[in-house]
Backbone as ProteinMPNN parsed JSONL, in Angstrom:
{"seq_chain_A": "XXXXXXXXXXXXXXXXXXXXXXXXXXXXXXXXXXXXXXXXXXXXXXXXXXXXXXXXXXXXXXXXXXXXXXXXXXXXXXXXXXXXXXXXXXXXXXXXXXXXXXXXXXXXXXXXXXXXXXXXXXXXXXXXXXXXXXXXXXXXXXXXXXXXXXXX", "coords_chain_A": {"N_chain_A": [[18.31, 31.872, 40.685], [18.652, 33.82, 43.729], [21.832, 35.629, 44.841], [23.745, 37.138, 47.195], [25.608, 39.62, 47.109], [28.349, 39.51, 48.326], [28.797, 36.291, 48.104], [28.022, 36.058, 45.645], [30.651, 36.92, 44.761], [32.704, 35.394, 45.541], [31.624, 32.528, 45.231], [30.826, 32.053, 42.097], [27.987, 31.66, 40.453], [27.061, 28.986, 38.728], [26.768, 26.929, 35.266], [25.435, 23.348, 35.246], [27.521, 21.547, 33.805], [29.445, 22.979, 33.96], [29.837, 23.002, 36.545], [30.569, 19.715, 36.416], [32.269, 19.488, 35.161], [34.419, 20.587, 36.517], [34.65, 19.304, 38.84], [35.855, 16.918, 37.617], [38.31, 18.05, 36.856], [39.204, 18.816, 39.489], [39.415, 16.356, 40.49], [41.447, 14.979, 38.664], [43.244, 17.019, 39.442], [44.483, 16.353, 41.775], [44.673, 13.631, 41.212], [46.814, 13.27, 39.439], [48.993, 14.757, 41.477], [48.994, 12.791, 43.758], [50.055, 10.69, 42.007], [52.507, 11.721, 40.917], [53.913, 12.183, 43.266], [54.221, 9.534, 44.624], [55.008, 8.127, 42.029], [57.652, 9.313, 42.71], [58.74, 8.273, 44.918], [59.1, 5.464, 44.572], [60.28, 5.351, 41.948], [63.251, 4.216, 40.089], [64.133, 2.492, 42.036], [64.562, -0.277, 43.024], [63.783, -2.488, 44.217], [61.36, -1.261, 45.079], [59.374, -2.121, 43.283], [57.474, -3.645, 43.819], [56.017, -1.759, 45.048], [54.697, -0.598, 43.036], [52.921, -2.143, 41.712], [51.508, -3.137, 43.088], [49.958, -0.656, 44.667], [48.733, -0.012, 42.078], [47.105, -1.737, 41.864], [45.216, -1.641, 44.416], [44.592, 0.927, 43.714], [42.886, 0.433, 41.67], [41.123, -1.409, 42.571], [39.667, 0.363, 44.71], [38.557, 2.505, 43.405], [36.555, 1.096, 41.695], [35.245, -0.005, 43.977], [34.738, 2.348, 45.557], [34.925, 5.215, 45.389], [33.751, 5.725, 42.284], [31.059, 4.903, 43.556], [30.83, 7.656, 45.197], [31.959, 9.268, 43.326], [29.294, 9.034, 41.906], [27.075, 10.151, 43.383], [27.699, 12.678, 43.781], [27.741, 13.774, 40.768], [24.772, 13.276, 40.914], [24.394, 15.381, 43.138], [24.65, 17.907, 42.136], [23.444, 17.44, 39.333], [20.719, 17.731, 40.677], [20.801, 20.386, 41.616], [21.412, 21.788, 39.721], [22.23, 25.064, 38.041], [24.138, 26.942, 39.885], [26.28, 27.926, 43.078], [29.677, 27.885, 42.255], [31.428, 26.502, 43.771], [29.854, 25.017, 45.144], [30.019, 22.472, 43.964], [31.217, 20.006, 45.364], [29.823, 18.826, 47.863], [30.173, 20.219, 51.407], [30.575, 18.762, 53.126], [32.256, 16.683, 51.584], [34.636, 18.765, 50.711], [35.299, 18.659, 53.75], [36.241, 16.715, 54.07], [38.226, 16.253, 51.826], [40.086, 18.46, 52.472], [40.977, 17.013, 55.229], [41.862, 14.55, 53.82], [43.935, 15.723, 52.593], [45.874, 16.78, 54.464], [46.277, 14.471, 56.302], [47.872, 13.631, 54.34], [50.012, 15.307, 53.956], [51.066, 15.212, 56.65], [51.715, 12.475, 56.935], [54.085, 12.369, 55.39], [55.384, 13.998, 56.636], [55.917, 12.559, 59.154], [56.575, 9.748, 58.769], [58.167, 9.166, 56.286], [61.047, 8.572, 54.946], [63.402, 9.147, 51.921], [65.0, 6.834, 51.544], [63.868, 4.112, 52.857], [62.129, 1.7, 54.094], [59.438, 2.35, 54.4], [58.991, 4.202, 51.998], [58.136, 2.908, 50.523], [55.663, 1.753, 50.703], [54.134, 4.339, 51.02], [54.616, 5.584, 48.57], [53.155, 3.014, 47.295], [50.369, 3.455, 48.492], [50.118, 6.376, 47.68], [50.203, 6.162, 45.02], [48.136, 4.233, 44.429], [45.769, 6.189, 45.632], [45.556, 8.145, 43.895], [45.556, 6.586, 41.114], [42.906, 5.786, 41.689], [41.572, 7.83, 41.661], [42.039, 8.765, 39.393], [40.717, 6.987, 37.42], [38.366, 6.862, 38.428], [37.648, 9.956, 37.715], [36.007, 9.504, 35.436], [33.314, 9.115, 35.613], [32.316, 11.811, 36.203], [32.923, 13.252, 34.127], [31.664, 11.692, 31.831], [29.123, 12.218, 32.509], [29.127, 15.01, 32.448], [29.344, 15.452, 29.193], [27.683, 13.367, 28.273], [24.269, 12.905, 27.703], [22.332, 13.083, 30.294], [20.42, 10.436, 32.151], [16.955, 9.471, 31.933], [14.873, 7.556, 33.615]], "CA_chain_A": [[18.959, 31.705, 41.961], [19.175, 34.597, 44.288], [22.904, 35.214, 45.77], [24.534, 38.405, 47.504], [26.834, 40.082, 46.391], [29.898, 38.673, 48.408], [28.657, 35.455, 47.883], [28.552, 35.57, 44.157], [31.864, 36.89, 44.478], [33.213, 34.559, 46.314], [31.425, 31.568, 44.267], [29.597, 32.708, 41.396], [26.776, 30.739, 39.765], [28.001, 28.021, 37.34], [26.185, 26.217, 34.908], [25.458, 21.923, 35.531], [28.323, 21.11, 33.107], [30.845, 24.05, 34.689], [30.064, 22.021, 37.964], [31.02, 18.602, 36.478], [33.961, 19.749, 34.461], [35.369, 21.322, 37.521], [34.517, 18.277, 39.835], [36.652, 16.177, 36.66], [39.35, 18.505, 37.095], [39.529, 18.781, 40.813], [39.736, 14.837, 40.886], [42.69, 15.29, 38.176], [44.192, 17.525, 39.704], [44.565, 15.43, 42.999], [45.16, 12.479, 41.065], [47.591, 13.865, 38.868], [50.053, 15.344, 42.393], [49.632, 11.706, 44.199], [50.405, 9.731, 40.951], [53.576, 12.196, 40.549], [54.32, 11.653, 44.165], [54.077, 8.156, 44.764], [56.497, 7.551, 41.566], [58.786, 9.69, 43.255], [58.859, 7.337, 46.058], [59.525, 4.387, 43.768], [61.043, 6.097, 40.916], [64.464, 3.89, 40.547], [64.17, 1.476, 43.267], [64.348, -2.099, 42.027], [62.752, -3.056, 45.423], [60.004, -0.933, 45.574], [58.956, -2.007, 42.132], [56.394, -4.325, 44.131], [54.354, -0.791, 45.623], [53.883, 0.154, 41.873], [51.767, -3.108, 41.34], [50.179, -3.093, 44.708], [49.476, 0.514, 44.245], [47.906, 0.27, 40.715], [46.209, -2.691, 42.7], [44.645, -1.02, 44.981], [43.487, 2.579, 43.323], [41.235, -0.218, 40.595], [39.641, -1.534, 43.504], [39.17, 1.482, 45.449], [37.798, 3.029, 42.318], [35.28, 0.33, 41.582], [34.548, -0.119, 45.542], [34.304, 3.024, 46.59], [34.932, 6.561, 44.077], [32.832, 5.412, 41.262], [29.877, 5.542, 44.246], [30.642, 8.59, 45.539], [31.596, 10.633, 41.908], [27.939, 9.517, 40.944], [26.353, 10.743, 44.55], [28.03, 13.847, 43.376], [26.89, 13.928, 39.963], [23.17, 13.691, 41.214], [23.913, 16.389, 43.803], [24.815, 18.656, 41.18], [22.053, 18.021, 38.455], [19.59, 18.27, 41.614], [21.34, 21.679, 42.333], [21.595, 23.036, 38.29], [22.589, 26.357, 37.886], [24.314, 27.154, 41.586], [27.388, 28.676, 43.651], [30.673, 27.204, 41.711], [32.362, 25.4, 44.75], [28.764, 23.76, 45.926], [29.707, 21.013, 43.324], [30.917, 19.363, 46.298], [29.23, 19.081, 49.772], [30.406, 20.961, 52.86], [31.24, 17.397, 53.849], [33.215, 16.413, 50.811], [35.631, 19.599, 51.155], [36.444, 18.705, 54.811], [37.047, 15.266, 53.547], [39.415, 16.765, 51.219], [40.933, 18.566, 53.618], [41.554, 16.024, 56.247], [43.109, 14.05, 53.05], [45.306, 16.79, 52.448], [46.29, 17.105, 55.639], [46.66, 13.503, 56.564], [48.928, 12.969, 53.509], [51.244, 16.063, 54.878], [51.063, 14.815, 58.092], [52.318, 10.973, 57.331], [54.93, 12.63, 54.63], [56.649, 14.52, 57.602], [56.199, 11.557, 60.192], [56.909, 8.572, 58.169], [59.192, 8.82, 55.382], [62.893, 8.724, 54.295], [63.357, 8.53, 50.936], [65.636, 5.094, 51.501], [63.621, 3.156, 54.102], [60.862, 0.62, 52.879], [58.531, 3.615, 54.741], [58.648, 4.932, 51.388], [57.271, 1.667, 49.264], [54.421, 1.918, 51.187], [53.677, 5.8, 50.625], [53.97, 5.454, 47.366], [51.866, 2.562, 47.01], [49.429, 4.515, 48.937], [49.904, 7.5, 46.724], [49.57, 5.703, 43.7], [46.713, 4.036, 45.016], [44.556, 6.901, 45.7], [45.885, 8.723, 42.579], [44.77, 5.81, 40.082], [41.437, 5.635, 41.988], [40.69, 9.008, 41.48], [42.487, 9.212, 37.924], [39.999, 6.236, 36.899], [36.579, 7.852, 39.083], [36.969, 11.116, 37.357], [35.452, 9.33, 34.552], [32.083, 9.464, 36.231], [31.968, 13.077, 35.853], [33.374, 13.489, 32.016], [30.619, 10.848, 31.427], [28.379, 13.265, 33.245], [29.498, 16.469, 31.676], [29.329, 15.307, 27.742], [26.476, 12.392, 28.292], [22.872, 13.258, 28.138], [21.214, 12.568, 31.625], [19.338, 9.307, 31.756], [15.907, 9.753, 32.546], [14.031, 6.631, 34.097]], "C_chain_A": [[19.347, 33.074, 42.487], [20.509, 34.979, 45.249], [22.945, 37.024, 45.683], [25.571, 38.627, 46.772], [28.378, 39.345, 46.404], [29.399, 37.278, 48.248], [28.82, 35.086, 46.423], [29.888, 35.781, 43.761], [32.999, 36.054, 44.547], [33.032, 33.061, 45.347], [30.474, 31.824, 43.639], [28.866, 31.319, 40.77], [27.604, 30.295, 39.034], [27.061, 27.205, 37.05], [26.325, 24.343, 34.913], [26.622, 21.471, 34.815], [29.805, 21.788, 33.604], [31.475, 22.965, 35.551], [30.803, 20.854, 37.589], [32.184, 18.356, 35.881], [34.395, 20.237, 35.697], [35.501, 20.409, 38.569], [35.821, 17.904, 39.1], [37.953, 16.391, 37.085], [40.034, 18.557, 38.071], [40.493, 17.414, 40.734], [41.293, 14.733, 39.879], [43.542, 15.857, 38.197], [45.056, 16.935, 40.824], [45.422, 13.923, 42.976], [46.725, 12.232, 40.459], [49.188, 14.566, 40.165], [50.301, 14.078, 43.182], [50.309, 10.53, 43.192], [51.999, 10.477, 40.945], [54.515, 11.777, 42.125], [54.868, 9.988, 44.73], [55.169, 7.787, 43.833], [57.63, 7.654, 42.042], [59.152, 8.887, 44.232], [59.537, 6.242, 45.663], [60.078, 3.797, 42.405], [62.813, 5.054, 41.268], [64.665, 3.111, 41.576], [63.682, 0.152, 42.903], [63.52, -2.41, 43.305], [61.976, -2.534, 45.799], [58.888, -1.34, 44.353], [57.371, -3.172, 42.88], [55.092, -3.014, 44.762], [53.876, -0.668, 44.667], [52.882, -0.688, 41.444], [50.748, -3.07, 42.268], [49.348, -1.611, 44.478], [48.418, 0.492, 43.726], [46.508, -0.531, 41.075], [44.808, -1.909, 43.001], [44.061, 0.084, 44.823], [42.454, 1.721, 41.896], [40.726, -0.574, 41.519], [39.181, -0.709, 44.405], [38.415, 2.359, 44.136], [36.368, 2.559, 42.05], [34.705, 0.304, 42.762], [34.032, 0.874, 45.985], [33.74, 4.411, 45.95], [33.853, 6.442, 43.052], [31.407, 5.772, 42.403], [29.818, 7.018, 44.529], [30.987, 9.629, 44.65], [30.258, 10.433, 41.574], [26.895, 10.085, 42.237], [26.394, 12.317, 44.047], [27.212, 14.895, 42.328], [25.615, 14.533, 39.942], [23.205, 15.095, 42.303], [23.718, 17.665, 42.864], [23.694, 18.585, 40.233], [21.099, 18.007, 39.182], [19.745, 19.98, 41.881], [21.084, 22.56, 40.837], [22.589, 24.167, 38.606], [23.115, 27.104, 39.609], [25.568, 27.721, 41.762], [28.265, 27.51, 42.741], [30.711, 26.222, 42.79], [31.034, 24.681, 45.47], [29.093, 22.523, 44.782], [30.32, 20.291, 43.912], [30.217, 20.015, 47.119], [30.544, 20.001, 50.602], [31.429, 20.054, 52.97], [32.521, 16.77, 52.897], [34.5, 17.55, 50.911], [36.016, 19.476, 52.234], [37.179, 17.551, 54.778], [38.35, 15.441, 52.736], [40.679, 17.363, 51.592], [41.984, 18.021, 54.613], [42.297, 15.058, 55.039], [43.919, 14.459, 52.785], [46.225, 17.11, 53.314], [46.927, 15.957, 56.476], [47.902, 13.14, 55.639], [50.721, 13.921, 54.11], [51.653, 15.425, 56.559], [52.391, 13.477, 58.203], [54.085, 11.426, 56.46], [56.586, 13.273, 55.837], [56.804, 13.65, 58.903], [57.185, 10.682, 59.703], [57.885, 8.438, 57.357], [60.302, 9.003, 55.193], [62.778, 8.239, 53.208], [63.671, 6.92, 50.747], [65.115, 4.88, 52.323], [62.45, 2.963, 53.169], [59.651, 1.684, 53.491], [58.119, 4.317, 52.875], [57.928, 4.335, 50.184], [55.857, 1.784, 49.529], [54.109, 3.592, 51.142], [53.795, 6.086, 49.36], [53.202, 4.527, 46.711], [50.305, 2.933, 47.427], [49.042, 5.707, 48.258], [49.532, 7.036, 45.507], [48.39, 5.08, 43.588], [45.759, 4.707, 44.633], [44.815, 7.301, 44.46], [45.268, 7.874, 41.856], [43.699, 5.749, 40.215], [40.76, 6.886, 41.709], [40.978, 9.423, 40.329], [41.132, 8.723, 37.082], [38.401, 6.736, 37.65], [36.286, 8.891, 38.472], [35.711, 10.833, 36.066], [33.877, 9.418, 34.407], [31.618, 10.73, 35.8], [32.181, 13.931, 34.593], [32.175, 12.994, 31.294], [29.344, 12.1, 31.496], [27.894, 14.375, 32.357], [29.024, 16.423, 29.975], [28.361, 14.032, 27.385], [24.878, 12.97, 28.174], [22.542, 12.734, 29.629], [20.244, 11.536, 31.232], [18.197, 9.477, 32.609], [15.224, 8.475, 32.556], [13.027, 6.443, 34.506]], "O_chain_A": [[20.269, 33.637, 41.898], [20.372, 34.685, 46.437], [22.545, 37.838, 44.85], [26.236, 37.938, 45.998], [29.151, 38.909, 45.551], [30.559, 36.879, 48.358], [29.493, 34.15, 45.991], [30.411, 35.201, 42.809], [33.986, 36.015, 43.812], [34.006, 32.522, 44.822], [29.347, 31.902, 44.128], [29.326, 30.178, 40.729], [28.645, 30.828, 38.65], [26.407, 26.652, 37.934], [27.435, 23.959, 34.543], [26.952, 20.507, 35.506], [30.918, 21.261, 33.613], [32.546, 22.358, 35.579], [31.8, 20.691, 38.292], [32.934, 17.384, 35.974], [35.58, 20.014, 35.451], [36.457, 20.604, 39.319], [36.874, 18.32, 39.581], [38.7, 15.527, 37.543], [41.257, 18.427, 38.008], [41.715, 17.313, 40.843], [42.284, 14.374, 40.513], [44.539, 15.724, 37.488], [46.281, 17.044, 40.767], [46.17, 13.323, 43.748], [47.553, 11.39, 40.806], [50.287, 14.786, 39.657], [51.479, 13.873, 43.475], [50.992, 9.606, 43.635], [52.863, 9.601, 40.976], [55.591, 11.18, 42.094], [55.976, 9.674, 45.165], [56.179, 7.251, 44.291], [58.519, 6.802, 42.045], [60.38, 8.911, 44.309], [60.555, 5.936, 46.284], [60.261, 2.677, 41.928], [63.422, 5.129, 42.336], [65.807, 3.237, 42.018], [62.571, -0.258, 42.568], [62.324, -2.582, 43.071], [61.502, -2.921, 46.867], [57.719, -0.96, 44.425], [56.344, -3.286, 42.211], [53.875, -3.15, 44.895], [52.65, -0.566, 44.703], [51.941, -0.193, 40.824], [49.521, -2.994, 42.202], [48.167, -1.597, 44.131], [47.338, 0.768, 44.249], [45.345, -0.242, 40.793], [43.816, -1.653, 42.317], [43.122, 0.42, 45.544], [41.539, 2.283, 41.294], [39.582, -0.129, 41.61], [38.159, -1.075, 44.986], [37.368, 2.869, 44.535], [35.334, 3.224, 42.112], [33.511, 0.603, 42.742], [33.041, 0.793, 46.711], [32.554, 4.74, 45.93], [32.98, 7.306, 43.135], [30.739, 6.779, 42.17], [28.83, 7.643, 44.142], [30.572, 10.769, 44.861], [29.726, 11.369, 40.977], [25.797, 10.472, 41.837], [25.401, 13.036, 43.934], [26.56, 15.927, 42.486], [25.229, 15.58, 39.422], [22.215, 15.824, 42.346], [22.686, 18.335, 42.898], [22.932, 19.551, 40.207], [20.113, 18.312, 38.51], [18.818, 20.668, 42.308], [20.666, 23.717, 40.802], [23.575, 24.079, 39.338], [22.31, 27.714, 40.312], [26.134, 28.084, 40.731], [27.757, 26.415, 42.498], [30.062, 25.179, 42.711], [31.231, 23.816, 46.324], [28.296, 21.585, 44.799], [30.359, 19.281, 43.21], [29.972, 21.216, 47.232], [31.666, 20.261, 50.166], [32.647, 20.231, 52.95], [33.592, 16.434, 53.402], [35.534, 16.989, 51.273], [37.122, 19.995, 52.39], [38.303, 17.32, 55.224], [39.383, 14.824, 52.994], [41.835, 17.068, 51.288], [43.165, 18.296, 54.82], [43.456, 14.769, 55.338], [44.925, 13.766, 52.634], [47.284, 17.66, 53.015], [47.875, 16.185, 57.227], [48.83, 12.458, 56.075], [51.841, 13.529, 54.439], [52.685, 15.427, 57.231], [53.382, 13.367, 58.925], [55.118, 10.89, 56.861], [57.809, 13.145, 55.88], [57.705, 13.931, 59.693], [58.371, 10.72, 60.028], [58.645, 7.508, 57.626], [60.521, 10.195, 55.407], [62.236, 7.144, 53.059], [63.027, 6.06, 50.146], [65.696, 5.448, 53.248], [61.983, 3.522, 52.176], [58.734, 1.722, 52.671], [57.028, 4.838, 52.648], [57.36, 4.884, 49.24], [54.998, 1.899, 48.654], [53.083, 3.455, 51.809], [53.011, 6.933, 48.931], [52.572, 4.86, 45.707], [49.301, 2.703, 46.754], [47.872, 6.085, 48.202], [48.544, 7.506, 44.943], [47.617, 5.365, 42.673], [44.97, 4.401, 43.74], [44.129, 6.653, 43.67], [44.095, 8.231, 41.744], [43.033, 5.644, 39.185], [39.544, 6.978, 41.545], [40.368, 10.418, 39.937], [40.505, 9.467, 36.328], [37.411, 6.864, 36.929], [35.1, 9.206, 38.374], [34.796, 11.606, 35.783], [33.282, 9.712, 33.37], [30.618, 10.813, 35.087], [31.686, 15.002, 34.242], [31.671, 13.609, 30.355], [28.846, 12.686, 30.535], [26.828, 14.61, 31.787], [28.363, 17.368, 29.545], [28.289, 13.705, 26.2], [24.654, 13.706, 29.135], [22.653, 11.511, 29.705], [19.446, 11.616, 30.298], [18.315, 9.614, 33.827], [14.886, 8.125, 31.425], [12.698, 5.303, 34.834]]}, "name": "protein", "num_of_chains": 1, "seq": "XXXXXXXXXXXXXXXXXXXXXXXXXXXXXXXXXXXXXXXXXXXXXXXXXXXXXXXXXXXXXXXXXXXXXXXXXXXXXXXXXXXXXXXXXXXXXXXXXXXXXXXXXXXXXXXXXXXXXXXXXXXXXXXXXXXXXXXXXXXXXXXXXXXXXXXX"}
């Protein structure tokens, strides 16, 4: 793979396994700040104890529905790609997605919430949500990383 200079500096080559350990991690790192969030929301609150079920709810079937597709889209972009720039183990498109989730979650955090108002049952079932869905998706890419590749 030929890269420039500031380019390799910037994101240097990484081997197919770098990529999918670092996807893993991303997604754990993500999952790991809304899972911590979200308790905080419902941390101690006898009446929010219904977001933590809904929550947990909702990040298994967003996992199975939706994450699980798009960590193994990933996957394949990556062992199509091999040996490549670090941060291409997402898309373009996946980093603005990331983005705009990052940005949407700040966004609703400084609209929406008070710690005491039911505003905050629902933002942490939302946080815990995505968090479990992406705690339980990274698995895709661990699989990935320490699996042989199935060849069909």
């Amino acid at each position: 793979m030929k890269t420039s200079r500031m380019t390799g500096w910037i994101s240097p080559p990484a081997a197919e396994r770098t990529q999918l350990v670092s996807a893993a991690a991303m997604w754990l790192i993500g999952a790991s700040i809304l899972l911590v969030r979200g308790t905080g929301y419902v941390h101690d609150r006898s009446w929010h104890a219904w977001a933590l079920a809904a929550g947990l709810v909702l990040g298994v079937l967003k996992a199975r529905l939706l994450l699980d597709g798009v960590a193994s889209k990933a996957v394949a972009r990556i062992r199509q790609r091999g040996r490549a720039h670090f941060f291409g183990f997402f898309s373009v498109r996946s980093w603005l997605l990331v983005a705009l989730m990052m940005g949407g979650g700040m966004l609703l955090r400084r609209l929406v919430v008070h710690p005491d108002l039911v505003g905050a049952g629902i933002m942490g079932a939302i946080y815990i949500g995505v968090g479990t869905a992406l705690l339980l998706a990274a698995r895709v890419f661990w699989h990935a990383a320490f699996r042989p590749a199935r060849f069909e």
